[in-house]
N, C-alpha and C positions, 0 to 999 in steps of 0.2 A: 546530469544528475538531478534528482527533482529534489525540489524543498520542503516536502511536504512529508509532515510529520509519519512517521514510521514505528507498530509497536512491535515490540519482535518479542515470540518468546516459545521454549519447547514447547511439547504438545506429546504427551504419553500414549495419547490414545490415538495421535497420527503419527509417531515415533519421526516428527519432524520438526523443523522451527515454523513457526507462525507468523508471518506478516499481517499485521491489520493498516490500513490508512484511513483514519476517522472521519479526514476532511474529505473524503472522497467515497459517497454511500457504495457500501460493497463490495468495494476493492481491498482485494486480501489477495497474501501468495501463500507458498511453501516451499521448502527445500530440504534436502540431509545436510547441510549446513548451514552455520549462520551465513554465510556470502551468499551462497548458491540461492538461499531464501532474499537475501539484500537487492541482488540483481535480478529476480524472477518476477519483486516485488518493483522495479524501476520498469520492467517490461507492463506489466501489466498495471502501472500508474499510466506509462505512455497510452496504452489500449484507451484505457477510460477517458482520458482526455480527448484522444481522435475520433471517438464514438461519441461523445457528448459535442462534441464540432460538430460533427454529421450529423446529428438529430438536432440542432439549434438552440441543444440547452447549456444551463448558466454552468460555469467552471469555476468554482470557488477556489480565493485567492489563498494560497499557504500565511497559517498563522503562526507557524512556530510551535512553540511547547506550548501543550494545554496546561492549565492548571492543574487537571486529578489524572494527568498519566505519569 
């Protein structure tokens, strides 16, 4: 499971849940529920980490709760 912060929220105009991860530029999910978005967004945390390995760039350390989310 990764620690890194997760903002989840519907989405009317994608008639789904919204995954954003802030500490990780661009990494977003979706899913028809909130789980199915929970776990689609843990896959695609893993992605970005293993792609940022392989390109030799920096992996920012999980900070917890932001202040303004």
């Amino acid at each position: 499971m990764s620690k890194c912060e997760m903002i989840i929220y519907w989405s009317d105009t994608d008639n789904a849940f919204i995954v954003e991860v802030p500490e990780l530029p661009g990494c977003m999910a979706d899913g028809a529920t909130y789980v199915e978005a929970v776990k689609q967004a843990e896959i695609v945390i893993q992605e970005w980490i293993d792609t940022a390995k392989e390109l030799n760039r920096p992996i920012p350390e999980p900070r917890g709760k932001l202040m303004y989310a």
